[in-house]
N, C-alpha and C positions, 0 to 999 in steps of 0.2 A: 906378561901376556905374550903369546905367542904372534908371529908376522900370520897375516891372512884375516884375525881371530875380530878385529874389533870392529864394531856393529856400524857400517853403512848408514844407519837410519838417525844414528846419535850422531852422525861425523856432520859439523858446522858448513854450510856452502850457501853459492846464491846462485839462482838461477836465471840466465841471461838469453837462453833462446825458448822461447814456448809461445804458437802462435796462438791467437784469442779460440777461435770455435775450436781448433784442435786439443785444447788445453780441458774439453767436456770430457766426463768420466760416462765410461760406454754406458753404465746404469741409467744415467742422466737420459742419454740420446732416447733407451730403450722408451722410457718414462713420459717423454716428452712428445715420440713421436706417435705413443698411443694414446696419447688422451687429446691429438687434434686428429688421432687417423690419417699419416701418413704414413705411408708405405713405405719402408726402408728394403733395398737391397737384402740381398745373403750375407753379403760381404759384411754390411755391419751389423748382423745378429745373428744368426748361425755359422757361420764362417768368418765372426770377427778373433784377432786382427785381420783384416784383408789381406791376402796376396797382391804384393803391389813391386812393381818395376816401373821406373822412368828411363829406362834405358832407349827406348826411341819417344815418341810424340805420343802413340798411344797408348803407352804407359801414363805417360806424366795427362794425359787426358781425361785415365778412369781414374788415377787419385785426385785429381781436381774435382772430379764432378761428386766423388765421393765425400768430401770436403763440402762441394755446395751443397750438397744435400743435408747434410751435417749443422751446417749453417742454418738454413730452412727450418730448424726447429724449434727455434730462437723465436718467439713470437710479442713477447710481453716484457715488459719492465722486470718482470720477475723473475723471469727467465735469464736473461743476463744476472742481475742480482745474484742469483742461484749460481750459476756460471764462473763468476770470479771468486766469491764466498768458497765453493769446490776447490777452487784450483790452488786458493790460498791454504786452504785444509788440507790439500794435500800434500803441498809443498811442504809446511811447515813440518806436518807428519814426519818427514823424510828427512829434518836437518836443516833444514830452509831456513835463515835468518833473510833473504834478501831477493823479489820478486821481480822482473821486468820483465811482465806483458807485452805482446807486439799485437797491431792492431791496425786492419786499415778500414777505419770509417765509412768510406766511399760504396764495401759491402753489406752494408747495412742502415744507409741513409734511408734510403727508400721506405723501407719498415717501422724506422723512430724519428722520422720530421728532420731528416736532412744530420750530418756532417757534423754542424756545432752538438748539435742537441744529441746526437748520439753519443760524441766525445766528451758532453759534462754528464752525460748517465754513466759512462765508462767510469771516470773519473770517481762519480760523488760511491760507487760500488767499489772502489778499487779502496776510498777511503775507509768505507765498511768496513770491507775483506780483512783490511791490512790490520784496523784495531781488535776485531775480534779473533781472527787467527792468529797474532801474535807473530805476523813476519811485516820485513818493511815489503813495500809495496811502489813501485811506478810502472809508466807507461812509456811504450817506443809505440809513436807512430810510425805506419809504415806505406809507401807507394808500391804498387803492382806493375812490375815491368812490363804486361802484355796489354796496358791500359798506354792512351800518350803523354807525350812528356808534359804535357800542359797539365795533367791532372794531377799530377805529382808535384810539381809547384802548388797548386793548391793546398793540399794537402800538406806540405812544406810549408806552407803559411798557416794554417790552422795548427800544427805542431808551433809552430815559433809563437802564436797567440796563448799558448797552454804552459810555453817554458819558465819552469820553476812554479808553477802549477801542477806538477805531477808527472807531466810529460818530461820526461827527461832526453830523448832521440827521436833520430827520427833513419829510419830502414827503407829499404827495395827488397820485394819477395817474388815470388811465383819462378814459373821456369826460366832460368839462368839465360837458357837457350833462344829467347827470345828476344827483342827490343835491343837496344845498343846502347850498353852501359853510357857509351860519354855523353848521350843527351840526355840525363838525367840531372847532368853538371851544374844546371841552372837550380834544380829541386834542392837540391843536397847545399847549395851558397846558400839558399835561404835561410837552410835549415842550423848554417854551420855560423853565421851571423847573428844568431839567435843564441847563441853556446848550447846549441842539443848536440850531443854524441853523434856521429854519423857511422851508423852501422847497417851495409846495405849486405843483402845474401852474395858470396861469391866463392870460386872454389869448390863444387862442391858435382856438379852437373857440368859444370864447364872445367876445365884445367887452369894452371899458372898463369895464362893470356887475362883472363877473367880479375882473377884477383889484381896483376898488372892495372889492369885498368880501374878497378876500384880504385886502388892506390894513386893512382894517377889520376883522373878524371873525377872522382867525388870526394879526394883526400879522406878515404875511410879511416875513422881509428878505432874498428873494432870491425871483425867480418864475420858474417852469417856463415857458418860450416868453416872454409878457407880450407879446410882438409885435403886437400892437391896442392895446394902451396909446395908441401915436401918434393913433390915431379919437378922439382927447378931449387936445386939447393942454393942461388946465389939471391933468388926470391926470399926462400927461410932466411936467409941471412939476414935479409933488409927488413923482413916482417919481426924478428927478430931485437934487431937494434931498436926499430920503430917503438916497439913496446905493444904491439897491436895485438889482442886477444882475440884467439879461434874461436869460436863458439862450435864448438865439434858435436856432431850428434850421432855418435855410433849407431845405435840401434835403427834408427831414421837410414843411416847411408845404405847399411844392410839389407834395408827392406825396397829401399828406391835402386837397388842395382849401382850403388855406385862401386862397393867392393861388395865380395861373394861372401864372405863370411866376418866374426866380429874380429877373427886373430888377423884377417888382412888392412882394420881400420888403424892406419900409422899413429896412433897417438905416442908410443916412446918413440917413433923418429922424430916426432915434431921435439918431443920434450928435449930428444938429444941433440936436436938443431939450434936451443934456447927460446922458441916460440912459447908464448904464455895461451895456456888452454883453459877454455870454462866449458864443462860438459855440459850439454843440455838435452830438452826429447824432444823439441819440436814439435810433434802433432800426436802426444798422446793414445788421444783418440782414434788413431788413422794406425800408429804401430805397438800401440798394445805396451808401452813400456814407459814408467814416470821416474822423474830426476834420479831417484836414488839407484833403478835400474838401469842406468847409464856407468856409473860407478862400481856397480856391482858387473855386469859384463867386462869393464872392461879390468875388472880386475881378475876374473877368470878367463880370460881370455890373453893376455899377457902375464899375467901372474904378477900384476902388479903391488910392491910392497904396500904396509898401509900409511911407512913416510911420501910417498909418491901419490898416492890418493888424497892424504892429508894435503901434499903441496897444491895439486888440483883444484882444492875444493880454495886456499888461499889464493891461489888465481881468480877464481868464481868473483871474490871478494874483491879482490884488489881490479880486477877489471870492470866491476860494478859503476855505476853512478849513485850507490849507497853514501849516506850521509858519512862522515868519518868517525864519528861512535859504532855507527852499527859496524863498521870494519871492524875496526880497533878491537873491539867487542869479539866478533865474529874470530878472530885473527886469536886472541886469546884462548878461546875456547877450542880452537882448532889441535892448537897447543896441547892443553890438556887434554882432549879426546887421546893426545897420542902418548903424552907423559905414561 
């Protein structure tokens, strides 16, 4: 079989960045927001995916509000249900042996009786999803950095009540550019006390300074985008020996204005720096592109072989908090896709 040739969709992976509401399939939103009559934007039905830049504040403004709107639609038990059941189907569709959701509670308290009760309907849906779609399945909680540090503790302790429950991390999202990473220091001990994963977003809207301080101030072992790490090679070096996997989302960087096009997203400098990369899509929903289309760009886009794709998707795996069957497993099969 020829290099380029072998099918994306059969190739083994696990995906490690995909936020909750962003993770709806555009049909879902269309569906949902007509049968309670709300009013969706252009952007996300005639001009979906959206044209979206975070390159100043009001960029990273109309894609948040596009997000809460997104959100908004969400109204019933079964709506969520529906929600993860989707995201698992689709996953799996693509290759997907191995799922982690991120999710912060705190956006949808209000709606399902607070916090706890939101996070065991997550959960008792995520156990669903994960049996009948036929991929494994957990959850990263995660704190919003333009919320205060006190709420993030919380939420750092509702993650550490759930550990080995399902929850497997606990995350920092929203814009990079706000809030200051080191007082989060206390959310993240909680969380890191508990043995949840700590993988907070960084690198991505912000440069090497950013990631610096994740590494420094949350002890991250696993970063949200990290994709500017490469702007400071003695960084790579350290994220590198570390063992700490990117969670790199091309399609996502492209559309937020981080780089202009998908041939400028450095995934072979990372690779040739020895950083371990898990591709993911981040918000779906918001840029038009799922797991496998992350793969497939950037394999047209660098002309990446399909042993380097194949290595990617073992990355996926191996930077997982997947049981070690479902690895081992996954790792095997990865094998043979490429034999």
């Amino acid at each position: 079989m020829s290099q380029q040739r072998r099918d994306l969709a059969t190739l083994p992976k696990a995906h490690l960045h995909l936020h909750f509401s962003g993770s709806m399939r555009h049909s879902t939103l269309l569906e949902l927001a007509e049968r309670d009559g709300i009013a969706l934007p252009d952007a996300l039905v005639e001009e979906w995916p959206p044209q979206l830049s975070a390159a100043d504040e009001k960029g990273w403004f109309r894609f948040q509000r596009l997000y809460d709107i997104a959100r908004s639609v969400l109204r019933t038990e079964d709506d969520v249900r529906r929600l993860v059941r989707e995201a698992a189907e689709d996953d799996a569709r693509e290759g997907g042996r191995w799922l982690e959701i991120q999710v912060d509670p705190s956006g949808y308290a209000a709606k399902f009786g607070g916090i706890t009760a939101f996070t065991d309907l997550v959960l008792d849906c995520v156990r669903d999803a994960s049996e009948s779609a036929g991929i494994g399945m957990a959850v990263v909680i995660a704190a919003n950095r333009t919320r205060h540090p006190m709420d993030a503790r919380t939420l750092a302790r509702l993650a550490a009540q759930y550990s080995g429950r399902g929850v497997v991390g606990f995350g920092l999202s929203n814009d990079e550019r706000r809030g200051v990473t080191s007082e989060f220091a206390a959310a993240f001990a909680i969380a890191d006390r508990a043995g949840l994963l700590l993988a907070p977003h960084g690198g991505e809207l912000r440069g090497p300074d950013n990631v610096r301080a994740c590494l420094d101030d949350l002890h991250a072992q696993r970063l949200g985008h990290g994709v500017r790490t490469v702007e400071d090679p003695a960084l790579l070096e350290r994220v590198a020996e570390a063992g700490i996997t990117l969670e790199v989302c091309p399609v996502s960087n492209v559309a937020l204005g981080v780089y202009s096009d998908l041939t400028s997203v450095p995934v072979p400098q990372l690779l040739d720096g020895g950083a371990q990369i898990a591709l993911g899509a981040d918000d779906p929903l918001l840029f038009g592109s799922r797991l496998e289309g992350q793969y497939a760009t950037m394999r047209a886009a660098h002309e990446l072989s399909d042993a380097t794709l194949a290595e990617l998707a073992r990355m996926s795996l191996r930077g997982s908090r997947a049981p070690s069957d479902v690895v081992s497993q996954g790792l095997a099969d990865i094998d043979a896709w490429l034999a």
